[in-house]
N, C-alpha and C positions, 0 to 999 in steps of 0.2 A: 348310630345303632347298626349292627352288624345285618346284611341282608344274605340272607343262604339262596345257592346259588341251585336249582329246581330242574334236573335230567329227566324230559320226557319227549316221547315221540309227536310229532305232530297233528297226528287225525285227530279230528272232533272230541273223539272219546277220550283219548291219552288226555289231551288240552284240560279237558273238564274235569277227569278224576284229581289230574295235578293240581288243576285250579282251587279244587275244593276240598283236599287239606293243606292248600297252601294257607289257605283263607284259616281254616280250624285250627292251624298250629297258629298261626298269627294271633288266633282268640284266646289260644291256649298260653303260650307264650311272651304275647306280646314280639316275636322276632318273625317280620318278613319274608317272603322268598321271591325271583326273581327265573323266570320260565328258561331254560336253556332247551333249543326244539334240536330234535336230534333224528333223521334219519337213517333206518334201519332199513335191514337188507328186507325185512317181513313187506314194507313198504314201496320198496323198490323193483319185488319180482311176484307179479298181478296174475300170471297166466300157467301156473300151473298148482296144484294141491297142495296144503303144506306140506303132506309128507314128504311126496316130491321133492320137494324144496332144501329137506334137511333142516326140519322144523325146531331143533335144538337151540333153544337161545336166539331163533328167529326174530322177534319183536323185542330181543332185551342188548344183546354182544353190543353193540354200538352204545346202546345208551353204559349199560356198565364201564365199558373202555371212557367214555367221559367222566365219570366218577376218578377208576383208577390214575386218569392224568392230570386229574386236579384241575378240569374244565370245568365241574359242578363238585356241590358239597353232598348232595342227598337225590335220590330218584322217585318216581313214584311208577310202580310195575304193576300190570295185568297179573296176581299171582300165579295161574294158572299156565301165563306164557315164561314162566324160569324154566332154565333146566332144572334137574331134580337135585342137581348136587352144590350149596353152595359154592360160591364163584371165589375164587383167592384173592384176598385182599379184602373182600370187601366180609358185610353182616347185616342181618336183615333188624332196621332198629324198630319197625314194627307192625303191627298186622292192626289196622282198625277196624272198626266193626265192621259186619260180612254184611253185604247187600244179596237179594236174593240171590243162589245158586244154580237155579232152574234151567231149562231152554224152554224161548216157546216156538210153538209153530204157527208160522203167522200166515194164511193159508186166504188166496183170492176168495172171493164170494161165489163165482163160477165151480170153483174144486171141492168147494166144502161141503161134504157129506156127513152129518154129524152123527149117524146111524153104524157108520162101515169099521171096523175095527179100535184098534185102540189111537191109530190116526187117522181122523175124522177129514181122508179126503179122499175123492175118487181116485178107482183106478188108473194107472200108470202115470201119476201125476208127475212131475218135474219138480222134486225136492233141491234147491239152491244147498248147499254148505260146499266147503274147504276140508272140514275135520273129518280125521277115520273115524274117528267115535261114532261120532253122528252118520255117517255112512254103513258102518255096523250095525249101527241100532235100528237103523231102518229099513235095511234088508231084515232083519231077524225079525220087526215089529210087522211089519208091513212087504212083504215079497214083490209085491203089485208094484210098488211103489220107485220110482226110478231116481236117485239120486244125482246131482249133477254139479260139476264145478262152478263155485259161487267165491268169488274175491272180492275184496276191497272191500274201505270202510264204513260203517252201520248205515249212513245217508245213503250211501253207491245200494247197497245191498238192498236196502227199500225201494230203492228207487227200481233198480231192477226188477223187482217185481213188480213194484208197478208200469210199470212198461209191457207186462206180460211173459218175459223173458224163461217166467217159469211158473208153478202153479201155487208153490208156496218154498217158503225156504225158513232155516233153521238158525235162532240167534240166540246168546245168554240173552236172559231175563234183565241179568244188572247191566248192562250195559245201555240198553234202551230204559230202563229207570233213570238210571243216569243222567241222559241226552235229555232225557223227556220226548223221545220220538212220538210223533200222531200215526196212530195205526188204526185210525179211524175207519179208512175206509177196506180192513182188511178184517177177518175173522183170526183172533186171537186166540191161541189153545194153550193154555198153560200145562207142561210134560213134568209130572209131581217124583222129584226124586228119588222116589221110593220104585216106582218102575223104569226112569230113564236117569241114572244119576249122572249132573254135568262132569265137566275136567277135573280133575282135584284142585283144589284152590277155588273154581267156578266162581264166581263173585264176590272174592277177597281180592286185597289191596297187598302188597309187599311194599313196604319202604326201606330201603337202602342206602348205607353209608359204608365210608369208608372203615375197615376194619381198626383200625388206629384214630379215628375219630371220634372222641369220647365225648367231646361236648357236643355233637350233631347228633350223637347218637343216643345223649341224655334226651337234647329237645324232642326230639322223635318218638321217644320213650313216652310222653306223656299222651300218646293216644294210640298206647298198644291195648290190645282188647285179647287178656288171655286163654278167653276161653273161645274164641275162633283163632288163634294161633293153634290150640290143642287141638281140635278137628283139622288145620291142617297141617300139623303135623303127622296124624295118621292118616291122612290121605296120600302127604309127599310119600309117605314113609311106604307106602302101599306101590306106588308110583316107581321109587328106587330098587326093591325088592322085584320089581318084573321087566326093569331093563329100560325100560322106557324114559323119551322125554313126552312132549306135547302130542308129538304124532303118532300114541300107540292109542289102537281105539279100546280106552279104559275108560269107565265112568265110574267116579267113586264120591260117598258123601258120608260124612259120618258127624255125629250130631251126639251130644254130652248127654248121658243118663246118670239115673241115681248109681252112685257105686264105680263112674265109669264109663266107657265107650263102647258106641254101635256103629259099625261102618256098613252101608248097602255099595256094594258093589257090582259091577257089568262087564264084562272082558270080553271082545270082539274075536276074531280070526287073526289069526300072525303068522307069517311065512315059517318060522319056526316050529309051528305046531300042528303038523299034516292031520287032516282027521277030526280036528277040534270042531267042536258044535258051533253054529252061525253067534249065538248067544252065552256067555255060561255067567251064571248069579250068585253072586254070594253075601250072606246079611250076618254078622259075628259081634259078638258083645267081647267085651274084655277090659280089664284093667286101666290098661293105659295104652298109647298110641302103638307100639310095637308090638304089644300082644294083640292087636284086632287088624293089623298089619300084616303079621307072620300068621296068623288063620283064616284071614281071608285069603292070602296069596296062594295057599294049602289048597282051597276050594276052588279057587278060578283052574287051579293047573291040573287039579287032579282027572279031570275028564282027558286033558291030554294023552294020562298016562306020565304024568311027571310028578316026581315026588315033592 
């Protein structure tokens, strides 16, 4: 029996999400896969921001380039870490069901003020993350609040704080579902995407094959889940429209109504936009993924002064 050959990165979290539709196509299928571990530049450069960094394809150029050289048959991707513009060659053969979107704040027992704003820590506390987003949302949410450079992967990140290193810091929701992290000894805040929405994609899967690859991209096929593939399609689609890959601070989330799509959206500060507000919101119903895409876009820019 033929075993497919499984493009992922090495952390914890990569390991597990691969693991576990490696495991579910195997159920589905009956065919195999076989872990190909692939170090990425996202991995290799620890000490400064992603943006910094040229966050573009960060966590994926490496594993894809093993796809394209016929070192693996299929990937399994962070949706959220793509660039926004399919990759040449290759196709995404499927989006499986979306594990929560969320971020939480997972905040020491010393910092936690559950009284103080809409983030429940004292003042001038030491917020951990990497992402603009996240550093956006929480100068606009919280002014007090001091954001700080937090790398490396989900165990490092906990652990840091548990060391004291900071007073609380900022993680997806599905990732640590995932892991099954103990956050026991920490106060958990769940940030409801209706006021903080995560990355686009936030807790979906991308699976990837090669663009001429029709039977990998059948087997793959059979744990596509169409209606989180729609949602993010109007989030990428929100995503491409403002320029951006991973490191623009945009929080976007859009979820299937009767008739059609709702996307909440959060747009940060961008060098391009002198004058723009710390925050700007937008929440738009529409059709299908392009129409709550091109009016939410409308809403985030218009405080600019941009059409």
């Amino acid at each position: 029996m033929r075993t497919l050959r499984l493009a992922t990165r090495g952390s914890d979290l990569a390991r597990t999400q691969s693991g576990a539709f490696a495991d579910a196509l195997q159920h589905a299928t009956g065919v195999p896969s076989e872990l190909v571990i692939i170090k990425t530049q996202g991995d290799r450069v620890q000490d400064v921001a992603l943006a910094d960094a040229g966050s573009i394809g960060l966590f994926t150029a490496e594993v894809q380039s093993a796809l394209l050289d016929g070192r693996a048959d299929y990937a399994v991707h962070s949706l959220k870490d793509l660039p926004a513009e399919q990759t040449a060659g290759l196709r995404c053969g499927a989006v499986p069901l979306r594990e929560d979107s969320c971020d939480w704040l997972i905040v020491r027992p010393s910092a936690f003020e559950p009284a103080r704003h809409e983030l429940p820590i004292r003042a001038g506390s030491r917020v951990g993350t990497s992402a603009a987003r996240r550093v956006a949302f929480c100068k606009a949410t919280d002014p007090a609040c001091r954001p700080e450079l937090l790398r490396g992967n989900v165990p490092t990140r906990v652990r840091k704080l548990a060391e004291g290193q900071y007073d609380a810091i900022l993680l997806a929701a599905a990732g640590l579902r995932r892991l099954g992290t103990d956050l026991s000894e920490f106060k958990v805040v769940p940030l409801p995407y209706t006021m903080w929405p995560g990355a686009p994609g936030q807790g979906a899967l991308s699976i990837e094959c090669r663009a001429d690859d029709d039977d990998t991209f059948g087997l793959l096929r059979t744990l596509h889940d169409p209606e989180a593939a729609l949602e993010i399609e109007a989030e990428r689609t929100l995503l491409r429209a403002l320029g951006g890959g991973c490191g623009l601070p945009l929080g976007a989330r859009a979820e299937l109504i009767e008739g059609g799509i709702r996307l909440m959206a959060a747009f940060g500060p961008t060098p391009d936009r002198p004058g723009a507000p710390p925050l700007v919101r937008a929440e738009v119903e529409g059709a299908d993924p392009a129409a709550v895409a091109a009016a939410a876009r409308e809403v985030l820019l218009a405080p600019a002064g941009r059409p």
